[in-house]
N, C-alpha and C positions, 0 to 999 in steps of 0.2 A: 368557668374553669378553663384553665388550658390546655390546649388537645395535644396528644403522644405527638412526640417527634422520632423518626428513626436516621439515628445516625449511620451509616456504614463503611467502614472502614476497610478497603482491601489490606492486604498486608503481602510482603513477599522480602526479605533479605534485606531489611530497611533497619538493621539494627543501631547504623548513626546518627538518626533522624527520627525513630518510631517515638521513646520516650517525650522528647519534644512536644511529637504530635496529640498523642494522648496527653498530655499535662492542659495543653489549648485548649481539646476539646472538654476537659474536666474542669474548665475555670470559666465554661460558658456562663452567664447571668440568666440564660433559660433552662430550666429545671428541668422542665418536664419533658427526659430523654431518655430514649434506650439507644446504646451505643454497640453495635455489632462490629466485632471484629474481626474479620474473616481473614483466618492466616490460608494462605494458597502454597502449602508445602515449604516453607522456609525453611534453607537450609542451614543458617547464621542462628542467631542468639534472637530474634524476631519473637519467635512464636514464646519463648521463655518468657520474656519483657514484656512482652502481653498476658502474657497469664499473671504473672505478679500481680501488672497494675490492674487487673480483673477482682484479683482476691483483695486488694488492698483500697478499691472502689467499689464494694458491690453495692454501698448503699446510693449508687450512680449511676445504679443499671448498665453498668459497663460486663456485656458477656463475649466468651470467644467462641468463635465455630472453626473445629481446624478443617482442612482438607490434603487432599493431594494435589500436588500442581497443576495446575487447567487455565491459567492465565488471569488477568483482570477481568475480563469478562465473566469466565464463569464464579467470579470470587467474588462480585459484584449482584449477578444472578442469585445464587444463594445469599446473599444478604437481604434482596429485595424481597425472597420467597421467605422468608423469616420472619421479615418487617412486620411490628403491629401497628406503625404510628401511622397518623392524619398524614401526614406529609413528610416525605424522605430528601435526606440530605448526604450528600456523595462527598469525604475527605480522605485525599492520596496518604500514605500513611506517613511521606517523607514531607509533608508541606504542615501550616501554621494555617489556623486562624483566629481573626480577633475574638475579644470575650464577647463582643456583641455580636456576633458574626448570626449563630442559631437566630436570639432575637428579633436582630433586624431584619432579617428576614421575613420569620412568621409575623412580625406585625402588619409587613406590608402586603401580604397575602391575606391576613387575616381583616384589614380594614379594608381592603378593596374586593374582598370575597370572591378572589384570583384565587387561579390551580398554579401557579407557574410566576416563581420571583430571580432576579438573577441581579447579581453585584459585579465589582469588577475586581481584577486578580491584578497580583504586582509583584514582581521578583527582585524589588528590595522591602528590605526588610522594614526599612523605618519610615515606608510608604504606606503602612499595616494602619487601619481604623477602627479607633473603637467608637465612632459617633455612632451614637441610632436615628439621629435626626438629620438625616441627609437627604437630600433631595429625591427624589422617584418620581419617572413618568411612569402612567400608564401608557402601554403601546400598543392600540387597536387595530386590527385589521384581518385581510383574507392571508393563506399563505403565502403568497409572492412577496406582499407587502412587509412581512415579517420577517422574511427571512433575508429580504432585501437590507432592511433596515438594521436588522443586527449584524448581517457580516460586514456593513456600511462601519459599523460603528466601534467603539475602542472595547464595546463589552464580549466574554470570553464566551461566543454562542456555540463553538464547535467541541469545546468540553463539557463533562458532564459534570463537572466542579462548578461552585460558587452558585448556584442554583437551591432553590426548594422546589418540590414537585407536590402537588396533590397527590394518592395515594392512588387515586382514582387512573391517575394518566401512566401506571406502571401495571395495571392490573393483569392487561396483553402486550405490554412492551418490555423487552428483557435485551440487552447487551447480544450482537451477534459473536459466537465464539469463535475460536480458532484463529482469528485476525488479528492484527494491530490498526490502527485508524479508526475503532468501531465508534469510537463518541460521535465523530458527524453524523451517519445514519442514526444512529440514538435521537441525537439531536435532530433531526427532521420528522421521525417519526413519532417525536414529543409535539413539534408544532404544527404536527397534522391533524393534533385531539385540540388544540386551544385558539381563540379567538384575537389572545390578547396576551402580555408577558407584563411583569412592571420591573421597570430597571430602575436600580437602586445606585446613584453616582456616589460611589464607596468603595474604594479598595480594601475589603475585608478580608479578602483570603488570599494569604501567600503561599507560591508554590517556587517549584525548585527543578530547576532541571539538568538532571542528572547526568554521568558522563556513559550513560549506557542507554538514555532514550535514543529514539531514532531520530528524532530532530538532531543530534550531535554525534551520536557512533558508525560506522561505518555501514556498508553497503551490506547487506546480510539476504537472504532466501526471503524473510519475512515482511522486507520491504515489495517485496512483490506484491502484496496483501493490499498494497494502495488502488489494484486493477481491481480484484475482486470488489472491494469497497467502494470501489466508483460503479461496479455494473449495481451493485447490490441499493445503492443510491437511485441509479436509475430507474429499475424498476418501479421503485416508488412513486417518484416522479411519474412513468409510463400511465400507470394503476389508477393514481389519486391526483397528480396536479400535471398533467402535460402542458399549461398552458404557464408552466414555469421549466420550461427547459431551456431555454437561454439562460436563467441562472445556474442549472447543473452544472451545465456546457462549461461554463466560464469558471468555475468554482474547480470543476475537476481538471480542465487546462490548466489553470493556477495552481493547484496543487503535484498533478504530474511534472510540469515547467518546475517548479523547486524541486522537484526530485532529481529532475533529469542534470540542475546543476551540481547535484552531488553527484551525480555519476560522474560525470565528466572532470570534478574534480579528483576521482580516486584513482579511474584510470586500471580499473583491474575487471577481470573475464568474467565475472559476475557483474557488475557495475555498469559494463557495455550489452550486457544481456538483456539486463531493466533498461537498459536508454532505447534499448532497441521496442521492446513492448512499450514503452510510453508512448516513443514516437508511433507506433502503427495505431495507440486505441487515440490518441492523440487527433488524428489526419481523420480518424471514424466521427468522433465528436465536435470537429472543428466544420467539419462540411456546411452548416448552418449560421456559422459566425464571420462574416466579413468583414473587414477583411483579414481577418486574422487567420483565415484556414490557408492564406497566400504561405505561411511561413512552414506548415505544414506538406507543402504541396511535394516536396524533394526531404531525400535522409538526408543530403548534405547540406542545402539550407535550414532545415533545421538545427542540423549538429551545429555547424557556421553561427547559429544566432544564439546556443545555448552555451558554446563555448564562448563568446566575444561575455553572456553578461557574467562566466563564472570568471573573469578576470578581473570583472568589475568586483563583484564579490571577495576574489581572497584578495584586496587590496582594504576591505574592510575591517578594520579591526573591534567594533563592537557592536550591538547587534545585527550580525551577521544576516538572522533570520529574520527579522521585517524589511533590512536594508534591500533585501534580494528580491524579495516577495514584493514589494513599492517596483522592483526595477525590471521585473517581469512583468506587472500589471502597466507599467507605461511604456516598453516595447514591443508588448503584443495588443495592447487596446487599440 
């Protein structure tokens, strides 16, 4: 027989996108699913369009949990604390996936008698798969190895999308709140319970990114939250694997470095305030990476180097956001 699946669905002001979403997940080919819908205070037509297709699905175990606003994390949280399936599966309310998406999944978890399966995502649409028969490795090893390997590679390791998880690996692991950037640490401290992942080469799940993520809106307070999220990373690292801190190191230089070229593109007293904190935790983490702590060593060779690639950047007209991140990774390596 086939074992419960838990879907969870955050929800927040996705009223041009949600119906969409729900119809994917309602025309999965695996049955056996409870679909939670966690609305986090919506204040648009969201939480309406969910309850409808609640009532007008129930024999699809599609139920809603409202709340008050407390972010993706805690709306994700309680969906985990709700869950009764084998294995849980995370879809953003504005994104698609294939009708095989559930499926393929648990099959490949379920023939390799894995906690942990992961596909790959794609932001066009007509790049979407509905094969089940697609390739998978399994990919064995200690934590360095794995974590080396997936951020090596083209599959989406730093979200918590496009994944299935054993039930088992969420039991002590929950979304940290209050933040944004929380899926990386999610994501580390899933692959400090597993041995082994199996990637599935499938672009099954599409997503969408929106004119209010922070990969694309402007420079805000909450962008700060990339600090906290890098120490909060660390510790982990400190605790359970020191003997992967050279991947932190470079992982959160990469990621503060793309921050720091939005700043520098906006140009406003907030924006210099974060160039200013990236560069200091920046010069803290860099001490051990040579030579790349050389570009750290001064505010004004830094700024000098993060201004020279944001020119490279807005001369960029389409993806902006790997073109930069390729072009940080080959002028500080």
């Amino acid at each position: 027989m086939s074992e419960l699946i838990s879907i969870i669905v955050p929800i927040y002001n996705v009223e041009q996108y949600l119906l969409e979403c729900l119809e994917s997940i309602s025309n999965q080919t695996y049955k056996n699913c409870e679909v939670l819908l966690i609305d986090d205070g919506s204040t648009d037509q969201s939480r309406m369009i969910a309850k409808e297709f609640c009532d007008t699905h129930s024999e699809q175990n599609f139920r809603l949990i409202t709340k008050e606003n407390g972010g993706q994390s805690s709306a994700r949280n309680i969906g985990m604390k709700e869950a009764n399936g084998i294995y849980i599966v995370f879809i953003d309310s504005d994104d698609l996936v294939s009708n095989t998406y559930v499926e393929m999944l648990y099959s490949a978890v379920n023939e390799k008698k894995a906690k942990l399966a992961m596909c790959k995502m794609t932001k066009n649409l007509s790049e979407l798969s509905n094969k089940l028969d697609s390739p998978a490795e399994y990919l064995v090893g200690d934590f360095l190895t794995l974590v080396d390997t997936l951020y090596a590679s083209k599959y989406p390791s730093a979200s918590a999308n496009a994944k299935i998880y054993h039930h088992s690996l969420i039991k002590s692991t929950r979304f940290y709140e209050g933040i944004i950037y929380e899926d990386g640490l999610f994501f580390y401290e899933i692959i400090n319970q597993v041995d082994g992942i199996i990637l599935i080469d499938v672009a099954s799940y599409y997503y969408r990114t929106s004119e209010n993520s922070t990969m694309t809106s402007g420079i805000t307070r909450k962008n700060f939250d990339i600090l906290k999220q890098n120490e909060l990373v660390y510790n982990l690292f400190e605790k359970n694997h020191p003997e992967a801190y050279q991947h932190f190191y470079r992982k959160a230089l990469n990621a503060n470095d793309y921050t720091a070229v939005k700043c520098v593109e906006e140009k406003t007293k907030l924006s210099k305030e974060l160039l200013r904190e990236l560069y200091n935790q920046n010069k803290k983490y860099s001490k051990k990476i040579f030579p790349r702590k050389l570009i750290y060593l001064s505010w004004w060779g830094y700024f000098s180097v993060v201004f020279i690639i944001s020119k490279f950047y807005s001369t960029k007209k389409t993806d902006k956001e790997l073109y930069v991140k390729k072009l940080i990774k080959k002028v500080t390596s």
